[in-house]
KOLDRENFI-862801 format. One record per residue (C-alpha): z, x, y; residue number from 1; residue in three letters. Coordinates in nm, 3 decimals. Each point is the difference from the previous one (the first is absolute). Layout:
N
+---------+---------+---------+-----+---------+
!      c3 !      c1 !      c2 ! num ! residuo !
+---------+---------+---------+-----+---------+
!       Z !       X !       Y ! NUM !     ALA !
...
+---------+---------+---------+-----+---------+
REM end
This chain:
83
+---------+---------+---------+-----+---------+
!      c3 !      c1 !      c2 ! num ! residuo !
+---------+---------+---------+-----+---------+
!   6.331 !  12.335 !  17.335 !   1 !     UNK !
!   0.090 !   0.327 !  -0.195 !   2 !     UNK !
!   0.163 !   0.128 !   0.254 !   3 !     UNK !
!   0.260 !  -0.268 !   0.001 !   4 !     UNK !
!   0.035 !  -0.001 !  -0.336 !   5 !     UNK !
!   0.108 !   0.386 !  -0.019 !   6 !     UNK !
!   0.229 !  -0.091 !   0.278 !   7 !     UNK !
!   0.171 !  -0.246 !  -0.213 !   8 !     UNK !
!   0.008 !   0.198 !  -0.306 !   9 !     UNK !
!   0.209 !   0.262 !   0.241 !  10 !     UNK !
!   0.181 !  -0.248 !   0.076 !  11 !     UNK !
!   0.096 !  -0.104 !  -0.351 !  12 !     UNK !
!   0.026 !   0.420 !  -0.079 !  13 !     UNK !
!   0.277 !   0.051 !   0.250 !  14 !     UNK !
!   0.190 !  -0.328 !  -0.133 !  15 !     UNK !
!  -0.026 !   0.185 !  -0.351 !  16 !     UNK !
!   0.101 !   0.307 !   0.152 !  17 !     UNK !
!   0.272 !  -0.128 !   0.144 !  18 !     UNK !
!   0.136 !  -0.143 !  -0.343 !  19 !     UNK !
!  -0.065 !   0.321 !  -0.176 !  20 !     UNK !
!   0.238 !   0.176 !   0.252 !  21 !     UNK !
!   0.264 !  -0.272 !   0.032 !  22 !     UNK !
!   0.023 !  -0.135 !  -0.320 !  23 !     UNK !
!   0.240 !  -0.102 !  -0.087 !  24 !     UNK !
!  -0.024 !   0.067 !  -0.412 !  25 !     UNK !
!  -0.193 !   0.170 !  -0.202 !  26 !     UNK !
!  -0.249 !  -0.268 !  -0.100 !  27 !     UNK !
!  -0.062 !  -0.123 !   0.285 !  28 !     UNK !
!  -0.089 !   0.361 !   0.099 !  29 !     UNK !
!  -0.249 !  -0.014 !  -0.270 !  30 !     UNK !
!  -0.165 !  -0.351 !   0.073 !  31 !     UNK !
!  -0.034 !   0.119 !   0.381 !  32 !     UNK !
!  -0.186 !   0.294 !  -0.105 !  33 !     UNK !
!  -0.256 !  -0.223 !  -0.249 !  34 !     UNK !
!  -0.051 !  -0.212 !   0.308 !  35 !     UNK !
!  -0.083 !   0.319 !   0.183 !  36 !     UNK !
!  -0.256 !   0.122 !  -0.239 !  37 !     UNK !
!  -0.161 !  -0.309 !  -0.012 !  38 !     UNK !
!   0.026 !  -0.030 !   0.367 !  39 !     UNK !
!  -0.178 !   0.394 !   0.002 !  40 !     UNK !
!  -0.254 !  -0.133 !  -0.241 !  41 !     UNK !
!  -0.086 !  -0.343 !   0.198 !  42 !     UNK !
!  -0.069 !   0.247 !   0.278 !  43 !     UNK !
!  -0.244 !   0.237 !  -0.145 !  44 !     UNK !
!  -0.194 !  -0.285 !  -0.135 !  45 !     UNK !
!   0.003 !  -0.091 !   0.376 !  46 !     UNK !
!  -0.073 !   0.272 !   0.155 !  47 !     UNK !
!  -0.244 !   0.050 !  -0.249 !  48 !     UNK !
!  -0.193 !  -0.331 !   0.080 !  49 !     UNK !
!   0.005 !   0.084 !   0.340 !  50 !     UNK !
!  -0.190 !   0.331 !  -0.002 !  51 !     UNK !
!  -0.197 !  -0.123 !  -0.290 !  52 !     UNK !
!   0.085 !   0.276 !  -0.242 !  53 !     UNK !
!   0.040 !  -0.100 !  -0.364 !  54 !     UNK !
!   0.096 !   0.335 !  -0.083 !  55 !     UNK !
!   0.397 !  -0.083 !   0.155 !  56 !     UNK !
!   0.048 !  -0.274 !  -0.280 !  57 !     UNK !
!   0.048 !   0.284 !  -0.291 !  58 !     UNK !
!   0.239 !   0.132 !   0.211 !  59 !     UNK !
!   0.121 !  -0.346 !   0.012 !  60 !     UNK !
!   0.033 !  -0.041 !  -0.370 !  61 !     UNK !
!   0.137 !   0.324 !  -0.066 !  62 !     UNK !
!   0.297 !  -0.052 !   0.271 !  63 !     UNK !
!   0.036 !  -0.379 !  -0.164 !  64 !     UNK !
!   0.038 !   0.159 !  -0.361 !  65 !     UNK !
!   0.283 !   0.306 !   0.124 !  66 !     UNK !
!   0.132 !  -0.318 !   0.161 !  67 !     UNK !
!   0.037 !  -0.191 !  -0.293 !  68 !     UNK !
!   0.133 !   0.326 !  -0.204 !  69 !     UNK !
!   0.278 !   0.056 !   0.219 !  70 !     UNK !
!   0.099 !  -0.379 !  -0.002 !  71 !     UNK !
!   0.001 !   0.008 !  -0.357 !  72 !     UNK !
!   0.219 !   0.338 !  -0.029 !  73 !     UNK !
!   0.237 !  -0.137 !   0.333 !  74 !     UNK !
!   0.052 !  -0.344 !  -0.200 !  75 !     UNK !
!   0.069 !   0.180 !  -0.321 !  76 !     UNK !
!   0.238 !   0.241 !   0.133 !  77 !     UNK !
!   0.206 !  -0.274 !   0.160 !  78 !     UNK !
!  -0.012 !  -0.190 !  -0.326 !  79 !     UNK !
!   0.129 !   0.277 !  -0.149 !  80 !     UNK !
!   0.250 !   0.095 !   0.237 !  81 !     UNK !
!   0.174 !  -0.362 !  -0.022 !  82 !     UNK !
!  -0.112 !  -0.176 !   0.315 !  83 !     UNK !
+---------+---------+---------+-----+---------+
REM end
């Protein structure tokens, strides 16, 4: 059952992925990317259910909470920038 879950949440990485590289502004750039860091962070909590090792879900947090950061500083510099 995990294993088909990490296959999906591949899945939905490469769609990100593929929005980070195509575009086609710059905020849509930045939205693809959240959805990949929550996509990265679904995963570890995953992964980590699967080999049983609760030690993977700090690592979750701490990727979840750069995530957020970077959103935050993305979203402020296209505010700033004027759209």
């Amino acid at each position: 059952m995990t294993v088909a879950a990490l296959v999906l949440l591949v899945a939905a990485g490469a769609c990100f992925l593929t929005r980070v590289v195509r575009g086609p502004s710059l905020a849509d750039r930045v939205i693809a990317v959240d959805g990949l860091i929550v996509t990265i962070v679904a995963a570890i909590i995953v992964n980590s259910i699967r080999i049983d090792a609760p030690w993977y879900l700090d690592a979750a947090v701490v990727v979840a909470v750069v995530g957020f950061v970077g959103t935050s500083a993305g979203a402020r510099f296209i505010e700033r920038r004027g759209g």
